[in-house]
C-alpha positions, 0 to 999 in steps of 0.5 A: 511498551504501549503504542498509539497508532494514528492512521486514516489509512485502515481498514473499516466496515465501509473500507475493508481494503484501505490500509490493509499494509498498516493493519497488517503490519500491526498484526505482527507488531502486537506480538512485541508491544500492546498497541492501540489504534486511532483510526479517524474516519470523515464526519459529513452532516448531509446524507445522500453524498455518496461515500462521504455520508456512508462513513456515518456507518462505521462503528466507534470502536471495533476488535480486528485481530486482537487489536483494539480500533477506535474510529473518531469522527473528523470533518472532511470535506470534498476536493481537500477543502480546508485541507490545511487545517485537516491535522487540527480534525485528526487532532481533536478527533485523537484527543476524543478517543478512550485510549490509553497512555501510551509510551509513543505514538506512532503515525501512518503519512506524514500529513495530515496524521504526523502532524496532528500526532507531533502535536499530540507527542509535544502536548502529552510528552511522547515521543513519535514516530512516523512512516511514510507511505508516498503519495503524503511525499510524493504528491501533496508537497507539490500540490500546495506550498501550505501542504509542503511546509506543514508535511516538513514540520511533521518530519522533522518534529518527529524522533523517527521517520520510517520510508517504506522505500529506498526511492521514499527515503531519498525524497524525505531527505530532499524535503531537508529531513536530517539522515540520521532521523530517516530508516528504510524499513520495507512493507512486508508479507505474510510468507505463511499465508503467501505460500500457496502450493502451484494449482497447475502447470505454468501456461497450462491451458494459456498463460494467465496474467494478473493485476491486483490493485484499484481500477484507476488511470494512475495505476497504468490500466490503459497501458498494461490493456493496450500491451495486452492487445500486442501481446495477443498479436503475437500470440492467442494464449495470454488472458488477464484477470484484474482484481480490485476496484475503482475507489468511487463506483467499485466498477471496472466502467471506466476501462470496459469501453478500452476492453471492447475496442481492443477486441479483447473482451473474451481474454480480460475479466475485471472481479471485485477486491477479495479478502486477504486470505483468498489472494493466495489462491488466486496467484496460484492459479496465475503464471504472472503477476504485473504492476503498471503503475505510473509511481508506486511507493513500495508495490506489496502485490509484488511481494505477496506474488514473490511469496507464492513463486510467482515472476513479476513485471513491473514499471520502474516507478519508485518502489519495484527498482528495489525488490524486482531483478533478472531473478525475479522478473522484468523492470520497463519503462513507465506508460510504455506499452510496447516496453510493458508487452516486450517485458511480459512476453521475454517473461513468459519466454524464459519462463523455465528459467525462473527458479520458484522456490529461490523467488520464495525464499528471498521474498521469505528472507528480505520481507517477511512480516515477521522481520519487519515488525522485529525492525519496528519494535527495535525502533521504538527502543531506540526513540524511547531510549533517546538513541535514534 
């Protein structure tokens, strides 16, 4: 079976952090199917525009991992300019590509990706599938009737659509996508690789918070800084550790000023994003893991925490009501700091209580990788054999 894979979302030489759920996703894919990757990246004719003209330095075709990603110029343009015509770019842009045949195509967001991959199933006679990931459900169907109705028409022209959610799934059929076309197929986690054996004792020279993911207002920083704040009220042994970026400037600039008046300079520390390979260490070098976010479609960090053993606080935003429970950590309340700083603390309180290896084991049992892309590969059968 030959898979063409569409996706904006992936990681490149100037992006090594965009999409890394799809590329990894992928890496245990190939084990059932070859698999090729369309991975446009934006064309911008005028240099010193910052991230836009940096794209010029992504090479056409690179290898990751054994797969074969090629990076085909599309016109983008700043503040979702001509945004409805954006799946026609990724279109010609697919169509410039030196792929294969495949036997189908599997897109990443229902737009601008599964449109433009419909089309391309429609004109060359494959089937498609398509995964939603949240903000193309989400967000850009209420942005925009335009986008609304263009992100419909990718759903139901498609054989298959896959919600990364439960929460994701409801939308899409809200959206008026027929059931039986929508499966719940979770992201996943690569259990060997999350499985870093404990460096120290829980709350061993303090208890060490940490939050991984893009230094940006929507993912709930100023709250979880503000319950920091509470916390350390109540007790002087917590410190945070934030791991990753803003998407613009790669700096922590926006949240310093909030750090200095909450006097906690001497207790949080913001570090750049780190490969893959080296977050394991990382959370085992940490007792807690939290996701503030203000929506999260799915929240893979807390599976790679539950991997290692870690409990997690989580906002119930979407994704984390179905994977966080008593057993594995606290939901709160959404932009609720006082509920976030009551959610950590009874987590740190109970912290005996929480069983690491039974953490271990269902995040091994229900998100492993590994039985994803078994699912997957099952799905392609059935779309290539007219069930699904």
């Amino acid at each position: 079976m030959k898979v063409l894979v569409l996706s904006h979302l992936y990681p490149n030489s100037y992006a090594p952090a965009s999409g890394t759920f799809v590329h990894n996703q992928l890496r245990f894919l190939k084990e059932h199917c070859s698999i090729e990757v369309a991975a446009p990246v934006p064309w911008f004719p005028f240099p010193g525009f910052g991230r836009w003209s940096a794209y010029r330095r992504v090479p056409r075709v690179e290898v990751m991992d054994g797969l074969r990603i090629c990076h085909p110029r599309r016109l983008a343009l700043p503040r979702r300019i001509l945004f409805a015509r954006q799946w026609r770019f990724h279109l010609k842009a697919l169509e410039r590509c030196d792929l294969a045949a495949p036997d189908l195509v599997h897109a990443h967001c229902a737009y601008p990706d599964g449109l433009a991959a419909v089309e391309y199933g429609a004109r060359n006679g494959k089937p498609v599938v398509i995964t939603v990931h949240g903000f193309d459900i989400k967000s850009l169907p209420r942005l925009d009737p335009r986008w609304r109705r263009l992100t419909v028409e990718a759903l139901e022209r498609a054989d298959a659509v896959v919600a990364v959610s439960r929460d994701l799934r409801s939308d899409v059929l809200e959206l008026g996508v027929g059931a039986g076309k929508v499966r719940w197929i979770p992201n996943g986690v690569d259990c060997r690789l999350f499985s870093a054996a404990v460096s120290r004792r829980p709350g061993e020279g303090g208890w060490r918070l940490l939050y991984v993911g893009r230094f940006v207002e929507e993912k709930g920083l100023r709250v979880l800084l503000e319950a920091l704040a509470l916390i350390r009220r109540r007790r002087s042994d917590v410190s945070l550790t934030l791991i990753g970026g803003h998407p613009a400037s790669g700096t922590s600039e926006p949240f310093l000023p909030q750090v200095a008046a909450l006097g906690l300079s001497e207790c949080v520390e913001f570090r750049d994003a780190v490969p893959p390979e080296e977050m394991p260490r990382h959370m085992a070098a940490s007792d807690l893991v939290v996701l503030p976010s203000f929506y999260d479609s799915f929240g893979i960090v807390l599976i790679e925490a539950m991997a290692c053993g870690l409990p997690v606080v989580a906002t119930r935003c979407g994704g984390p009501e179905e994977m966080v429970d008593d057993a594995t950590g606290r939901l709160v309340a959404v932009g609720d700091s006082e509920d976030l700083a009551e959610g950590i603390l009874a987590v740190l309180d109970e912290y005996g209580g929480y069983d690491r290896e039974e953490i271990r084991r269902r995040a091994g049992e229900r998100y492993d990788y590994r039985r994803a892309a078994a699912r997957i590969h099952a799905l392609y059968e059935e779309v290539l054999e007219g069930k699904a």
